[in-house]
C-alpha beads as a LAMMPS data file, in Angstrom:
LAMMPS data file: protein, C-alpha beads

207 atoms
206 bonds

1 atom types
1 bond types

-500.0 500.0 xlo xhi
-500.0 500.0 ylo yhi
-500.0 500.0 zlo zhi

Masses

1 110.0

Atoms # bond

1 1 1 430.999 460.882 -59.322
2 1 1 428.209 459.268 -60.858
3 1 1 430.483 456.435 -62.019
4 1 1 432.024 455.787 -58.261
5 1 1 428.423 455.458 -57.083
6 1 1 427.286 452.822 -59.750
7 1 1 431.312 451.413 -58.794
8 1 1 429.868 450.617 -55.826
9 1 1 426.457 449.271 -56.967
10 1 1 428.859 446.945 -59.111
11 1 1 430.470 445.916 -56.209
12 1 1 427.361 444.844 -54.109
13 1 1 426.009 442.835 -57.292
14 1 1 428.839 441.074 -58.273
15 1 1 428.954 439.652 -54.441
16 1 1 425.558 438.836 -54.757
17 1 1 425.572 436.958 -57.998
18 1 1 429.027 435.091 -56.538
19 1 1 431.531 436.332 -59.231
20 1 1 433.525 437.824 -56.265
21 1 1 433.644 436.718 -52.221
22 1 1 432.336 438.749 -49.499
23 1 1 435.668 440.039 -48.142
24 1 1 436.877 441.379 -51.669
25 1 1 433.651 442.870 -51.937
26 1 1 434.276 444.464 -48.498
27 1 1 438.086 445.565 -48.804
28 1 1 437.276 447.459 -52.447
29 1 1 434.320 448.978 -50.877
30 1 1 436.412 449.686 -47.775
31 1 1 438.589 451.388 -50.466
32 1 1 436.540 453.574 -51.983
33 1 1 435.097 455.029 -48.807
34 1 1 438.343 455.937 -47.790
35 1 1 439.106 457.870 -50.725
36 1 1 436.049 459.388 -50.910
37 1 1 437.023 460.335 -46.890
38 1 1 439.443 462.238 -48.419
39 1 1 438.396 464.405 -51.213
40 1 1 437.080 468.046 -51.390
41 1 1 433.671 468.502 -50.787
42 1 1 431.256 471.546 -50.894
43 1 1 428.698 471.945 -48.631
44 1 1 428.840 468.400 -48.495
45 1 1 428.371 467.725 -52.419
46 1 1 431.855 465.724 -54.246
47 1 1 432.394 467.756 -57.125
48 1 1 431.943 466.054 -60.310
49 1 1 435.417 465.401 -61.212
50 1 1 438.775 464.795 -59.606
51 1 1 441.972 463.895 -60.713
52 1 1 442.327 459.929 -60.018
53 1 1 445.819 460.026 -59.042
54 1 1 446.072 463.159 -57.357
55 1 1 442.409 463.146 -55.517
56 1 1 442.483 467.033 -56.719
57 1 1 439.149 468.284 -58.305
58 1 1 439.293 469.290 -61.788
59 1 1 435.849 470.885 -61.731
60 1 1 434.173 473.803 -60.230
61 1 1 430.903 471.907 -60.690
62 1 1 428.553 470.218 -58.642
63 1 1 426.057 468.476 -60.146
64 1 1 422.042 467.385 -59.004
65 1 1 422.023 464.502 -61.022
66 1 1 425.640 462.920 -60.308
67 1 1 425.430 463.357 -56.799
68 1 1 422.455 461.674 -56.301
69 1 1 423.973 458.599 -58.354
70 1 1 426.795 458.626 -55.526
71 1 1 424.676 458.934 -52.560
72 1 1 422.060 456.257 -54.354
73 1 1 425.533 453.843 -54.253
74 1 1 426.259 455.021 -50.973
75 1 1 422.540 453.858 -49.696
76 1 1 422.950 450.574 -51.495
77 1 1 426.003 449.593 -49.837
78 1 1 424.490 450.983 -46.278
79 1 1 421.683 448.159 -46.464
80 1 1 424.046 445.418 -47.479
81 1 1 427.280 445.720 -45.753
82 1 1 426.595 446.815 -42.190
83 1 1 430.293 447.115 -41.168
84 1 1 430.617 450.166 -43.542
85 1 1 426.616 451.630 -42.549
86 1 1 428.431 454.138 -40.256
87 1 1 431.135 455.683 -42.460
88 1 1 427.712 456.037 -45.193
89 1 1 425.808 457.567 -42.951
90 1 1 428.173 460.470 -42.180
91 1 1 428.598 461.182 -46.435
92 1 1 424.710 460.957 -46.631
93 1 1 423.578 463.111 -44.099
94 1 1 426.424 465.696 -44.782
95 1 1 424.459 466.244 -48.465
96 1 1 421.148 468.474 -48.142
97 1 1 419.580 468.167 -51.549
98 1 1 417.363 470.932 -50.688
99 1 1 420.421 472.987 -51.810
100 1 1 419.059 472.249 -55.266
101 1 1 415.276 472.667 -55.292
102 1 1 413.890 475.934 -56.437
103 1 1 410.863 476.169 -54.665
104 1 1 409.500 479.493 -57.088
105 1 1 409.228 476.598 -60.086
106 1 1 409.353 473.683 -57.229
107 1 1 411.880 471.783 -59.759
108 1 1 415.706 470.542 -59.118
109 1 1 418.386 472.922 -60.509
110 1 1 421.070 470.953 -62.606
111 1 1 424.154 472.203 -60.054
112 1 1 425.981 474.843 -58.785
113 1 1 429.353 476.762 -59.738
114 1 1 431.097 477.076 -57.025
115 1 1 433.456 479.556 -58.925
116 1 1 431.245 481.800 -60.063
117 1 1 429.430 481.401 -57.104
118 1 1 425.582 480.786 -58.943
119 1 1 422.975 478.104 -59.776
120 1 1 422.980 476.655 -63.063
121 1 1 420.873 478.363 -65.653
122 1 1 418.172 475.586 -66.313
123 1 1 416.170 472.618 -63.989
124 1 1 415.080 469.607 -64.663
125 1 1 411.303 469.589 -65.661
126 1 1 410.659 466.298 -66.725
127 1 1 409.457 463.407 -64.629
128 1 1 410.536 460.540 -67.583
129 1 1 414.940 461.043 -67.140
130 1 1 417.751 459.967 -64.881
131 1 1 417.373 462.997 -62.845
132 1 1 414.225 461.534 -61.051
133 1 1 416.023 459.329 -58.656
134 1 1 417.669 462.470 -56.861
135 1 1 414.343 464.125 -56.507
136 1 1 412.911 460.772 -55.003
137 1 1 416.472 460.843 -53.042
138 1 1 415.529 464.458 -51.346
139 1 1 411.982 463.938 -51.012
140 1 1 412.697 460.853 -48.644
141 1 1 414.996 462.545 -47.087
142 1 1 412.955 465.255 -46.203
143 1 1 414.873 467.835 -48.061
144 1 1 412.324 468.644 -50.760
145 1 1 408.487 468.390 -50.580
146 1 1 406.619 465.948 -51.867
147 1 1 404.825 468.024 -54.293
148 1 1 408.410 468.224 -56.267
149 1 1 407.166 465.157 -57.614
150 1 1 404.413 466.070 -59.209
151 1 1 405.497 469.679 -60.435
152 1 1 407.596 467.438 -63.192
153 1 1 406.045 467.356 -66.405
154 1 1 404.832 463.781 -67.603
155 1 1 404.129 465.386 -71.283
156 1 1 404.623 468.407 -73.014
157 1 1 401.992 471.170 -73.339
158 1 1 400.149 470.804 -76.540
159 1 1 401.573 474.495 -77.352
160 1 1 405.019 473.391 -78.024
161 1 1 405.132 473.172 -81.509
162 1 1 408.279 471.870 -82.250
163 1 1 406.568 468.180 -80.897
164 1 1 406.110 465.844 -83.416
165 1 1 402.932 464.766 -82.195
166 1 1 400.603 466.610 -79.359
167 1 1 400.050 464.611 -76.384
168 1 1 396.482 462.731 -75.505
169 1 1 394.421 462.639 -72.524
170 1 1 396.380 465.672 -71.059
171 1 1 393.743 466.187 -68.553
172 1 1 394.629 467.454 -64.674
173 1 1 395.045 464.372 -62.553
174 1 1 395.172 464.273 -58.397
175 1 1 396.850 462.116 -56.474
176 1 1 397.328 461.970 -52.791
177 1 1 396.069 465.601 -52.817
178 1 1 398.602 466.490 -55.463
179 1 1 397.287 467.520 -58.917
180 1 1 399.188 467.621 -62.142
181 1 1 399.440 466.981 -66.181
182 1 1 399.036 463.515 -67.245
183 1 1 398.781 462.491 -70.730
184 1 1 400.629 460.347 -73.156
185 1 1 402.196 459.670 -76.514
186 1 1 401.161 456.981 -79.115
187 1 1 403.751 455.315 -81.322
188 1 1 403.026 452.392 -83.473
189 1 1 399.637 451.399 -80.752
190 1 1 402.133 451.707 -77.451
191 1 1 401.655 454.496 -75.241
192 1 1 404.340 456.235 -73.440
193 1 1 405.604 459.325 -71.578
194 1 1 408.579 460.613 -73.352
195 1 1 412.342 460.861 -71.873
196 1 1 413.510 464.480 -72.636
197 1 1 416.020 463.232 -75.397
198 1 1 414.282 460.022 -76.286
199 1 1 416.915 458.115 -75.096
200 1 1 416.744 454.639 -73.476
201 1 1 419.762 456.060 -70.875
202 1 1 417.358 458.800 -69.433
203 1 1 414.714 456.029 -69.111
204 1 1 415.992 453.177 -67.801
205 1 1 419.343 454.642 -65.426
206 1 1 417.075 455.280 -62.412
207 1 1 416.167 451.477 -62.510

Bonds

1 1 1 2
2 1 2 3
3 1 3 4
4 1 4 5
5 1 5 6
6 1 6 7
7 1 7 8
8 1 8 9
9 1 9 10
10 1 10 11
11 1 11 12
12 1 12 13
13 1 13 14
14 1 14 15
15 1 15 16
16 1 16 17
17 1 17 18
18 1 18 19
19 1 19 20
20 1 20 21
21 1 21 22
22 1 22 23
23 1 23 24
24 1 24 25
25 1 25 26
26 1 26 27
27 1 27 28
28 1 28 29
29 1 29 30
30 1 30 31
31 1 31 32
32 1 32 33
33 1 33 34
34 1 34 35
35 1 35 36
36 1 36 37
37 1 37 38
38 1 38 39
39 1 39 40
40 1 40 41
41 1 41 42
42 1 42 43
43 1 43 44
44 1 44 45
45 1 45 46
46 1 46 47
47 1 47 48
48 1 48 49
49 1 49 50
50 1 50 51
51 1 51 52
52 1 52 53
53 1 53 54
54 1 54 55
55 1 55 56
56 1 56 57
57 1 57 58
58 1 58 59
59 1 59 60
60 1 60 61
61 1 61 62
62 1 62 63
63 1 63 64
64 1 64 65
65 1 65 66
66 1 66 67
67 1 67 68
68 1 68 69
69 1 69 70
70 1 70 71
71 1 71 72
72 1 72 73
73 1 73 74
74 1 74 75
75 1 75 76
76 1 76 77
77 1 77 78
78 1 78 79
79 1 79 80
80 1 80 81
81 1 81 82
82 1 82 83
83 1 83 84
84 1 84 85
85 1 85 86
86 1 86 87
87 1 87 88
88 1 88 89
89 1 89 90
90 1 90 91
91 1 91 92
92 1 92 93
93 1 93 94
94 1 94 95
95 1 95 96
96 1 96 97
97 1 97 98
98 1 98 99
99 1 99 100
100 1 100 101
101 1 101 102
102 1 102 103
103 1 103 104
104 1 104 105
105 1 105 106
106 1 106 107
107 1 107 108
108 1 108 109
109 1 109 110
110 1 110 111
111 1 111 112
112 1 112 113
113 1 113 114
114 1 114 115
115 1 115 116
116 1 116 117
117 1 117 118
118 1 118 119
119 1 119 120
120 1 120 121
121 1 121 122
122 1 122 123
123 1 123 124
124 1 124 125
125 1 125 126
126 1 126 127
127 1 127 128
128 1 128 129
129 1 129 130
130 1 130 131
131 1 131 132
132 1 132 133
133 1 133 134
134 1 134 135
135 1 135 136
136 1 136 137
137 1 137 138
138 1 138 139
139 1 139 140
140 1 140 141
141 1 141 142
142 1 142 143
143 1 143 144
144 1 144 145
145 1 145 146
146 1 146 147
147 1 147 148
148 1 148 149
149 1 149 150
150 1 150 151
151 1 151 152
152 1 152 153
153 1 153 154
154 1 154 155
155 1 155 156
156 1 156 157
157 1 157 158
158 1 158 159
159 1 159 160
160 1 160 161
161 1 161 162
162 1 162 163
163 1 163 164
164 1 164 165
165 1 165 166
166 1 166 167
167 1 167 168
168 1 168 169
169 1 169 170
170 1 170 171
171 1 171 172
172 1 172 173
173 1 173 174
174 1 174 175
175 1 175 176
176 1 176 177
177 1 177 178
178 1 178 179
179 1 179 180
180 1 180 181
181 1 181 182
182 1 182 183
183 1 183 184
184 1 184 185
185 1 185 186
186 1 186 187
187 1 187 188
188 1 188 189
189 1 189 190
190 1 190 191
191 1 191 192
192 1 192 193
193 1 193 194
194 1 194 195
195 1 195 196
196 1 196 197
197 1 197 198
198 1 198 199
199 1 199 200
200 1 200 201
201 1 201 202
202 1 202 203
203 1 203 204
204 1 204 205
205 1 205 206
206 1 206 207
């Protein structure tokens, strides 16, 4: 589902940058919506695959991350098409992303099997990856607090020994009444926070 939501970020741009008119842009948005109208849902949630000629799922997953890529497309096209605000509005608000949050560790599970039924095994603890723009997703929603935020780790504890390099300045930091890890990395004189797999996708998707 994550690639239907950045579909219809695609769709919005390329009408804004004039490679296609307004009314295409509307009838394959249009489109969309109405097949998203009609596929299974759970508690809300699109699972995160379906057959694309059948509309039947072909996964028993639903996923944090992917979801919140679908409802982030969803919001985009809700601020620039109003004739289609409506119909977004109803697939928002039927997703509570406070489904995911675990509020023992106050992190975002990575989904739910719905055949099983259980949560996924592990969360997403780091600040730096794609994941972050469903947590900012359910905290403006209302659907996860805001210290969610700042329970996500923004370096590594110097204990993990399998870093390459221990971070610096990993002092306790408050903001807005929240407190939490900072720190950093050096590499070549640039400072950073690290991605979890280093990878320029994790860093740069939520952009």
């Amino acid at each position: 589902v994550t690639n239907i939501g950045l579909y219809l970020i695609d769709i919005v741009a390329a009408r804004e940058l004039g490679l296609i008119d307004p009314d295409e842009a509307r009838a394959r948005l249009s489109r969309t919506l109405n097949t998203l109208e009609r596929l299974e849902t759970w508690q809300g949630f699109f699972f995160n695959y379906y057959d694309t000629t059948s509309l039947e799922r072909t996964s028993h997953f639903i996923s944090f991350v992917d979801s919140a890529w679908l409802s982030a497309g969803l919001m985009v096209i809700r601020n620039s098409v109003p004739e289609l605000a409506e119909r977004c509005t109803r697939l928002i608000a039927r997703e509570d992303y406070g489904f995911f949050y675990d509020p023992v560790e106050q992190l975002m599970m990575h989904g739910y099997y719905v055949n099983l039924p259980g949560r996924s095994e592990y969360s997403y603890g780091l600040l730096y990856t794609e994941s972050r723009l469903g947590s900012l997703i359910a905290i403006g929603k209302g659907e996860a607090p805001a210290e969610h935020w700042y329970r996500m780790a923004r370096t590594f504890p110097r204990d993990f020994d399998w870093q390459s390099q221990s971070p610096k300045g990993r002092t306790i930091k408050t903001v807005n009444g929240h407190t939490f890890f900072g720190g950093y990395y050096v590499w070549k004189g640039l400072r950073y926070v690290p991605s979890w797999g280093g990878s320029m996708f994790e860093a740069l998707m939520p952009v």
